[in-house]
N, C-alpha and C positions, 0 to 999 in steps of 0.2 A: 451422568450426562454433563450437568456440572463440572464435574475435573477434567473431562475431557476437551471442553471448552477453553478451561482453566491451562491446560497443559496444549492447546494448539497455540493460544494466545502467549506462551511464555516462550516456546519456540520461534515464533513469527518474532516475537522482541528479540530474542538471541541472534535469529537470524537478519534482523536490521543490522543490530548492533555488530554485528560480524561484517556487513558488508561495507562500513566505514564514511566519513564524509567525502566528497568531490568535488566539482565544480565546473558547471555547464555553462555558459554562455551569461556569465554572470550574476547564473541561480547559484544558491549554496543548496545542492544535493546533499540530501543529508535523509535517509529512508526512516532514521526513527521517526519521523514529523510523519508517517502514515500508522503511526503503532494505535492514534485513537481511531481508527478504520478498521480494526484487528476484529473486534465482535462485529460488525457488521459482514465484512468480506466471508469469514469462518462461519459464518450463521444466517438468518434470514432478518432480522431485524435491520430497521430502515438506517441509515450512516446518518452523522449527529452533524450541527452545523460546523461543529470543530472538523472533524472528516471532512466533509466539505469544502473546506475553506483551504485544508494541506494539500487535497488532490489537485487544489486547482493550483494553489504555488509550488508544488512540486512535478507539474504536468510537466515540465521541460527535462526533466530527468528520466518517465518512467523508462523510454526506451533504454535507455543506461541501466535500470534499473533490471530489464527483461535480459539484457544482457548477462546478466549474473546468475550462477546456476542454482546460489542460493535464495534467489528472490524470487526467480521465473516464475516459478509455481501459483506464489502469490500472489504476484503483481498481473497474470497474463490467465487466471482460475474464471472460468463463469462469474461468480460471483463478483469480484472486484470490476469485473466490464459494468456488472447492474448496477454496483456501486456510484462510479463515476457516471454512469448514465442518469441516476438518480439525482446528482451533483451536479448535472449540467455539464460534464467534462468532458470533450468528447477523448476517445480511446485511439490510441498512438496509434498508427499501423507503420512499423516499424520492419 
């Protein structure tokens, strides 16, 4: 169960890293700043103040972020909603 965790959260990293820096409205989008979010979103365990703190300075990107075919999944999953709901974030609707 372990590696399995191990190996969604190494993908989730690859697939930040794939999807590169940008730049919204004078946020720097930049998707690794959600990679300490990885075990919470992928799992049930509550998101850390660090999680917290990226979803709320990366709120202006996620739509950008849903946009991409390799992030959708993550960024737009059940879990990432209770995420940011837990964060106080409220969720795009984009």
């Amino acid at each position: 169960m372990k590696a399995r965790h191990a190996l969604v959260c190494m993908i989730v990293v690859t697939l930040l890293i794939l999807a590169g820096l940008s730049v919204v409205l004078g946020q720097t989008c930049n998707p690794l700043q959600l990679s300490s979010c990885a075990s919470a979103i992928t799992s049930s365990i509550p998101p850390s103040a660090l999680c917290c703190s990226k979803i709320k300075e990366q709120e202006p990107c996620l739509c950008q972020y849903m946009k991409n075919p390799s992030l959708k999944g993550f960024i737009s999953s059940p879990n990432a909603k209770k995420v940011a709901a837990t964060c106080g974030t409220p969720f795009p609707s984009c």
